[in-house]
C-alpha positions as CSV (number, residue, x, y, z in Angstrom):
1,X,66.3,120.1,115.7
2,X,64.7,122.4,118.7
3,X,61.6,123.2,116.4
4,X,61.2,118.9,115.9
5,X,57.5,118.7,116.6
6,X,54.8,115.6,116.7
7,X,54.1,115.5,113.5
8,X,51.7,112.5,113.8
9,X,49.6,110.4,116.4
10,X,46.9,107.6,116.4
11,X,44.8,106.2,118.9
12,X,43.4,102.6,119.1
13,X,40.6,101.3,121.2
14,X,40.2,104.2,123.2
15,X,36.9,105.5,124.5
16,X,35.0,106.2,121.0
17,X,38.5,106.6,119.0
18,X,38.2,102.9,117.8
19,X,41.1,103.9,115.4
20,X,42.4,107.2,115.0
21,X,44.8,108.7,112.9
22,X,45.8,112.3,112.7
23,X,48.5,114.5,110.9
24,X,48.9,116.9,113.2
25,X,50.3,120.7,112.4
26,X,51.7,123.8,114.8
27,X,48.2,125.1,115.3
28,X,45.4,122.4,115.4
29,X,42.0,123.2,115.6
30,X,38.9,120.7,116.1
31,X,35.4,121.4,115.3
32,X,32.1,119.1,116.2
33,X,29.5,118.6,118.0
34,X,29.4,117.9,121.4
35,X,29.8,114.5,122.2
36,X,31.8,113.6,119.0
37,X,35.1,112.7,120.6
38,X,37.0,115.8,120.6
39,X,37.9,115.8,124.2
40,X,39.0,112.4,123.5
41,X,41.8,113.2,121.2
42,X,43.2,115.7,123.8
43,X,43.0,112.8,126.3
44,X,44.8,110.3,124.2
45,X,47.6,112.7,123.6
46,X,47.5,112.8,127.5
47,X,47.7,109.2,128.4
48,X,50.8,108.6,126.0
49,X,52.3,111.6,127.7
50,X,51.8,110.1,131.2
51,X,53.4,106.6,129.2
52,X,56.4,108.6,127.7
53,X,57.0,109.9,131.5
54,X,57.3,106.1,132.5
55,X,53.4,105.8,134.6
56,X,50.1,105.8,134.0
57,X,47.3,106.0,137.1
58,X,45.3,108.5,138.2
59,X,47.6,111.4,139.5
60,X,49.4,111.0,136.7
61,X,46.7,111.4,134.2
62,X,45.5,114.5,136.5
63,X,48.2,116.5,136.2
64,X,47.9,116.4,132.5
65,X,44.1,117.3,132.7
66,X,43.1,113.8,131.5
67,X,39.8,113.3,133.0
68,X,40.0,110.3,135.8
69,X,37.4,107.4,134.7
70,X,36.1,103.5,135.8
71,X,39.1,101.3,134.3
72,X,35.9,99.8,131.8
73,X,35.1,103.0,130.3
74,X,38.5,104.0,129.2
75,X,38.5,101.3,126.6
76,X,36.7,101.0,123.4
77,X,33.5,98.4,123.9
78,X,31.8,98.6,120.8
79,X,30.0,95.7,119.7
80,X,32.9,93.6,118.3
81,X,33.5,90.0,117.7
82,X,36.8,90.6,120.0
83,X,37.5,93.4,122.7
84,X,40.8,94.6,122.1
85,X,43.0,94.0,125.5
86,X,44.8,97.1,125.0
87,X,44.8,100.2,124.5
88,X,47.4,101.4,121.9
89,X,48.9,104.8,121.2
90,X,51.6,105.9,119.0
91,X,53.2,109.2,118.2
92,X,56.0,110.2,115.5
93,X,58.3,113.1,115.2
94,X,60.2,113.9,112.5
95,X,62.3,110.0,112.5
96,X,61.4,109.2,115.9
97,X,58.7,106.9,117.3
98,X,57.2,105.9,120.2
99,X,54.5,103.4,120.1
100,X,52.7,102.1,123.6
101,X,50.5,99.3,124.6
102,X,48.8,99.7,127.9
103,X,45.4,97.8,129.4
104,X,44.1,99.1,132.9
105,X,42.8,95.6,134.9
106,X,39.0,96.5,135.7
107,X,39.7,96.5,139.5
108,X,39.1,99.9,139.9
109,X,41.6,100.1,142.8
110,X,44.0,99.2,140.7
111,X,47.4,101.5,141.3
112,X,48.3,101.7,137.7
113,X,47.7,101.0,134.1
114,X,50.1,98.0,132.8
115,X,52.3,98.4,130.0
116,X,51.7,95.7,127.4
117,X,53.9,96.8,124.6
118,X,56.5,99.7,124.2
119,X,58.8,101.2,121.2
120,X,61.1,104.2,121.0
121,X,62.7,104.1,117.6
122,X,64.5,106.6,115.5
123,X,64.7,105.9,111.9
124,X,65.7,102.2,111.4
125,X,66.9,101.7,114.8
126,X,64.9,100.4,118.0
127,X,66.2,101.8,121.2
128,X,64.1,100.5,123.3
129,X,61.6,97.8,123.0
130,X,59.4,95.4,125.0
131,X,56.3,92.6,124.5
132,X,54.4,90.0,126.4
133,X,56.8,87.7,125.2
134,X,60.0,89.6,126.0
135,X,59.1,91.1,129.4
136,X,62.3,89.9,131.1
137,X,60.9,90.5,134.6
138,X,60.4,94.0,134.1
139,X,58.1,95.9,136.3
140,X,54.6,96.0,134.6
141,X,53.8,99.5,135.9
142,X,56.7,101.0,134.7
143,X,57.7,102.5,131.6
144,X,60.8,101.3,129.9
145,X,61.7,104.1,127.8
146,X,61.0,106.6,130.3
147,X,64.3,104.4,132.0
148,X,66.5,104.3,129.0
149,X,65.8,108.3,128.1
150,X,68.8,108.6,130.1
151,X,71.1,107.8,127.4
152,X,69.4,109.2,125.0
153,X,71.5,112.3,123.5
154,X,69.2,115.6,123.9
155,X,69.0,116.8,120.4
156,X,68.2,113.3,119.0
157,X,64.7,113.1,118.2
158,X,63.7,110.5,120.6
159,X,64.5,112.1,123.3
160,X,62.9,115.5,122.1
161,X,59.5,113.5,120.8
162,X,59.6,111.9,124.6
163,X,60.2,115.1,126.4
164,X,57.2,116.9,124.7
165,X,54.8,114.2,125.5
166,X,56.1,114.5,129.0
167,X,55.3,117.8,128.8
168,X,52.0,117.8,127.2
169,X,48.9,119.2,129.4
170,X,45.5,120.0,128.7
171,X,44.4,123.5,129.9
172,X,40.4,124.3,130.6
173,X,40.3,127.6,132.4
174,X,38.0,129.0,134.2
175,X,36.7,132.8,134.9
176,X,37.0,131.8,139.2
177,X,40.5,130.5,138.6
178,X,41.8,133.3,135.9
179,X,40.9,136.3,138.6
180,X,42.1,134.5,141.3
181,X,39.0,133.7,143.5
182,X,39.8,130.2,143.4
183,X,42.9,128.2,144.2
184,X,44.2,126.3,141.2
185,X,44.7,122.2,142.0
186,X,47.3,121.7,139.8
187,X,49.5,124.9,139.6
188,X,52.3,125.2,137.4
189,X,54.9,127.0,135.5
190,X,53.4,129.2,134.3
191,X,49.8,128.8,134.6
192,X,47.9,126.3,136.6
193,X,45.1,124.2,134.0
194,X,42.6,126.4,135.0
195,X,44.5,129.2,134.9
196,X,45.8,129.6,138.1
197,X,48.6,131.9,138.7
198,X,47.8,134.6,135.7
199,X,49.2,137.4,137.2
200,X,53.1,136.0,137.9
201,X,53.0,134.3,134.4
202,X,52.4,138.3,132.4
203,X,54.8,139.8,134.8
204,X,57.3,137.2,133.5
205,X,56.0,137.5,129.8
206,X,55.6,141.4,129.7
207,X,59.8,141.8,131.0
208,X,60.2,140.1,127.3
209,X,60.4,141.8,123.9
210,X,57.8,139.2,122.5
211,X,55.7,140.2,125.6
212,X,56.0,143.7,125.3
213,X,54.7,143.2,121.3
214,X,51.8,141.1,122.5
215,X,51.0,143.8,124.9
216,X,50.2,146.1,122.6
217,X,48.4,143.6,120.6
218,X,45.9,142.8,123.4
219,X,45.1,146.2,123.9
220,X,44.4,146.5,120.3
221,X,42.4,143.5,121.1
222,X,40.8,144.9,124.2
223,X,39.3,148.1,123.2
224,X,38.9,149.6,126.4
225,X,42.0,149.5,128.2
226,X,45.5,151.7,127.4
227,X,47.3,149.6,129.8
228,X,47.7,146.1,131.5
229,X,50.2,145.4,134.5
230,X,50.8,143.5,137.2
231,X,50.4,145.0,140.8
232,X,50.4,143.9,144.6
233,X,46.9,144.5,145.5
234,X,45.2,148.1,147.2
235,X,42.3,148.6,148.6
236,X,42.4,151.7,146.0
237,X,41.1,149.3,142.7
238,X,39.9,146.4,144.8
239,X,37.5,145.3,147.3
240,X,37.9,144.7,150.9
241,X,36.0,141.1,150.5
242,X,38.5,140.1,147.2
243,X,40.4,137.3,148.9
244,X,44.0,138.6,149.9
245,X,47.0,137.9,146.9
246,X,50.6,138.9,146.4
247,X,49.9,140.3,143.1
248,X,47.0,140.7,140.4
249,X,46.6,141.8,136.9
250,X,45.2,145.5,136.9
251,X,43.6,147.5,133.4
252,X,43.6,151.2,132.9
253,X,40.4,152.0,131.7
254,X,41.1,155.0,128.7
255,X,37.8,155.9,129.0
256,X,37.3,156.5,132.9
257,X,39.0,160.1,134.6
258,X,42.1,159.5,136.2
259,X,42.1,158.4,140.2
260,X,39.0,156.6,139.0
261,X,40.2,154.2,135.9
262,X,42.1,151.0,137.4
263,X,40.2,148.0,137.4
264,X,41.6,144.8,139.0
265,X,41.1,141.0,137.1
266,X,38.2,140.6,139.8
267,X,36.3,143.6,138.1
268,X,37.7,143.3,134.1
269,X,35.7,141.4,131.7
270,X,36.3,137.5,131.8
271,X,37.3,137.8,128.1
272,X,39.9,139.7,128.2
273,X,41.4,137.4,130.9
274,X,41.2,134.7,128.5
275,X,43.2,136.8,126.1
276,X,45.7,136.9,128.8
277,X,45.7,133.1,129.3
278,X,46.1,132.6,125.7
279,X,48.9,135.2,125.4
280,X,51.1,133.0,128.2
281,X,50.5,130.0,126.8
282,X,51.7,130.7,123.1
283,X,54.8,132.9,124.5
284,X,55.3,132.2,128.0
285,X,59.1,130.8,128.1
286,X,57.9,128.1,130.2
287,X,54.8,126.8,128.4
288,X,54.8,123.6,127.4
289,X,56.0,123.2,123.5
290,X,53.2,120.9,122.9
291,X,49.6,121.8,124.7
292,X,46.3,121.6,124.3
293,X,43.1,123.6,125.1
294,X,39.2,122.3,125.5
295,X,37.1,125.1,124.6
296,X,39.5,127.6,123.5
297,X,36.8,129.9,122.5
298,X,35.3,130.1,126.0
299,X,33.2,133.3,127.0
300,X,34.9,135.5,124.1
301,X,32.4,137.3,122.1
302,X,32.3,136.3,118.6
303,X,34.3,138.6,117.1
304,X,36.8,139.2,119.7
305,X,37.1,135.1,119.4
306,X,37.6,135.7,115.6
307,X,40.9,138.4,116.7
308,X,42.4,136.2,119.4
309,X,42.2,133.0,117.0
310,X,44.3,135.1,114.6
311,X,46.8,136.8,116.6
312,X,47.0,133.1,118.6
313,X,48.0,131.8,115.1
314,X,50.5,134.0,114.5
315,X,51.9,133.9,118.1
316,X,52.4,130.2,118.2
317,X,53.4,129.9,114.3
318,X,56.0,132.8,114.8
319,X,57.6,130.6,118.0
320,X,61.1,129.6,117.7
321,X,60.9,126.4,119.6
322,X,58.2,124.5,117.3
323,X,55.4,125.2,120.1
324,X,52.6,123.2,118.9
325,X,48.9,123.6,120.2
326,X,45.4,121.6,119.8
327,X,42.7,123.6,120.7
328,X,38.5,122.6,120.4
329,X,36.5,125.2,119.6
330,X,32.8,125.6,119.0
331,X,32.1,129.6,118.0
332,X,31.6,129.0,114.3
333,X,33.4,133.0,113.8
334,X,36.8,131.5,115.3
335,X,37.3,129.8,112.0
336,X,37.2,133.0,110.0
337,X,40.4,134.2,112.1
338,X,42.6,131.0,111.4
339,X,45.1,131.3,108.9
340,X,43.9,128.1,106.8
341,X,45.9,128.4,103.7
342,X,49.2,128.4,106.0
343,X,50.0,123.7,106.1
344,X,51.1,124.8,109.7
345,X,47.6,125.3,110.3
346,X,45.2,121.9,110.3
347,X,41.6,122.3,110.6
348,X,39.6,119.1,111.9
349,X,36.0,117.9,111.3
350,X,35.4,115.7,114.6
351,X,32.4,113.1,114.2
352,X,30.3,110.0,115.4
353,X,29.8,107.2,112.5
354,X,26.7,105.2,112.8
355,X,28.4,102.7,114.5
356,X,29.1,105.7,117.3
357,X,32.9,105.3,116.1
358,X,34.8,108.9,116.5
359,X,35.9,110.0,113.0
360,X,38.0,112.7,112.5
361,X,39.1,114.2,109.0
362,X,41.3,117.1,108.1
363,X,40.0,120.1,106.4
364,X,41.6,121.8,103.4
365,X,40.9,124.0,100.6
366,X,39.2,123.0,98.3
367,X,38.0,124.2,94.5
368,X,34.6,124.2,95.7
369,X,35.8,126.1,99.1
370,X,37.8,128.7,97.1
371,X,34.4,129.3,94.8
372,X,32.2,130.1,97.9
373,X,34.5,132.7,99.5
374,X,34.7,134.1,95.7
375,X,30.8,134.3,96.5
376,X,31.2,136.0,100.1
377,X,31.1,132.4,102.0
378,X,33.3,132.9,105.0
379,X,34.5,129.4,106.5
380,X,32.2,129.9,109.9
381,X,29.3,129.7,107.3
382,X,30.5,127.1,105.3
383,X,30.8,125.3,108.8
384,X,27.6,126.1,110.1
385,X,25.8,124.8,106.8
386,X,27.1,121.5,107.2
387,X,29.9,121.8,104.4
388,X,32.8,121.1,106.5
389,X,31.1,118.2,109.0
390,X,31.6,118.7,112.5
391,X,28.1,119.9,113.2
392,X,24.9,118.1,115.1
393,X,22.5,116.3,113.4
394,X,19.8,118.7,114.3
């Protein structure tokens, strides 16, 4: 039951995802162009989390790196005969569900989204339930099953769907953040969303045999460097004017004569960093088993994007604990590294109807597909030709 994952989700009247439906795998990849709602579906995910944890208001939706918004712009407002008064979300993992109703009141001082509806089921068998007609006094602002999780057994699979949504948090780091120039906002174990605290979370990974093995994968990876550690700062491989820190992540350049050939995270290339960041998440002990990250293909260089896509793959898919990510990407060469014949593996085509509606549809091979890479068509050209959708209108 530990490798229990959410296996699917939809979102209704929510920014552009009018109604949204996705069946969602360990690795989860969305393509389109900017604009198309792909951010959005990382947000949803986000909100329910913030739900499943029993509130819903700004801080809340912070700390999961859900964009704060005006109260009117979170729900859909599409020319309609109706406006739906709530947003819905619902989420379903192996037998469990958990289905939520919230509307946020268009004061914009508000403290807190209302819940409207709520279910936590598992098979046949409601555990916790609520409606306008059956609020019984409860406290509007406060989640009900987030109360009754309590008695919820561990291993049943309501309380492990509820405990990854908790969970859930959407990374978007940031060059500043991953060297350590800037303090992150919202630190945690064991990276901060913009990638705050790098350094402590290798240490940590590198004293594991899974660490140790990605190690030597990254410097495969790298190129340039035969070794990455973690090392209190000197004024030996850093800068007098590098802002003073316990500990930073430190490259031995193979190529530079000894005395000469450490390099500190505020002088190594801003991709390899990112190859760091990546490396925590999918193995870190503490990561979150169900995360997502905007823009996962960040300041990498095509091909090195290609290589981390593929060894991030096999990192997250060879995880014991069912750790499941969602990651946007707009490199067209990231593709080519994703294991798409594996049904762990879901690639998404994100895009606006005519009505400006967010559609997204799931990506797999097809006869067609397999005949084009029989003809040398990689899937980053098949992409950027328009076969997949996903791609602007330009």
């Amino acid at each position: 039951m530990s490798e229990l994952y959410v296996q699917r989700f939809r979102a209704k009247a929510f920014k552009t995802l009018d109604d949204v439906s996705l069946e969602l795998g360990r690795v989860n990849v969305f393509v389109g162009a900017n604009g198309s709602g792909k951010t959005n579906v990382l947000e949803a995910i986000g909100i329910l989390g913030a739900a499943a944890a029993g509130r819903v208001d700004d801080e809340t939706l912070r700390t999961r790196g859900v964009r704060p918004g005006l109260p009117d712009r979170y729900r859909t407002c599409f020319p309609a005969p109706k406006l739906n008064a709530q947003i819905r979300f619902e989420a379903e993992a192996d037998t469990a569900r958990y289905d939520v109703g919230l509307w946020h009141r268009a004061d914009a001082n508000a403290p807190a989204w209302r819940y409207h509806a709520e279910y936590l089921g598992e098979g046949k068998v409601k555990l916790v339930g609520r409606s306008p007609a059956l609020q019984r006094n409860l406290d509007p602002e406060a989640g009900l099953a987030a109360l009754e999780s309590v008695n919820l057994g561990r291993r049943s699979s309501s309380s492990i769907l509820l405990r990854r949504l908790r969970n859930y948090r959407i990374f978007a780091p940031t060059t500043p953040h991953l060297r350590g120039l800037l303090p992150d906002a919202s630190v945690g174990k064991p990276l901060g969303l913009a990638g705050g605290r790098l350094a402590d979370a290798l240490a940590e990974l590198f004293e594991t045999p899974r660490g140790k093995r990605a190690k030597t994968e990254l410097l495969r990876m790298i190129g340039w460097a035969s070794d990455i550690d973690v090392a209190p700062p000197e004024q030996a491989f850093m800068s007098r004017a590098v802002p003073a820190v316990q500990r930073v992540v430190r490259f031995t350049d193979k190529f530079m004569q000894e005395g000469h050939d450490q390099l500190s995270a505020y002088d190594a290339s801003e991709g390899a960093l990112y190859a760091l960041f990546a490396a925590v998440l999918a193995l870190h002990r503490d990561a979150p088993k169900l995360f997502a990250v905007d823009n996962f293909d960040q300041a990498l260089n095509p091909r090195f994007a290609r290589a981390l896509m593929k060894a991030f793959s096999e990192w997250i898919l060879g995880s014991n604990v069912g750790r499941q990510a969602l990651l946007t990407v707009h490199n067209p060469l990231v593709l080519d590294g994703l294991p798409i014949g594996n049904d762990d593996v879901r690639l998404f085509a994100v895009d606006r109807t005519e009505s400006g509606r967010t559609a997204v549809e799931r990506k797999v091979i097809t006869p067609e597909m397999v005949a084009l890479a029989q003809d040398g068509w990689t899937l980053s050209r098949m992409w950027v030709e328009g076969l997949l959708g996903g791609v602007p209108n330009v």
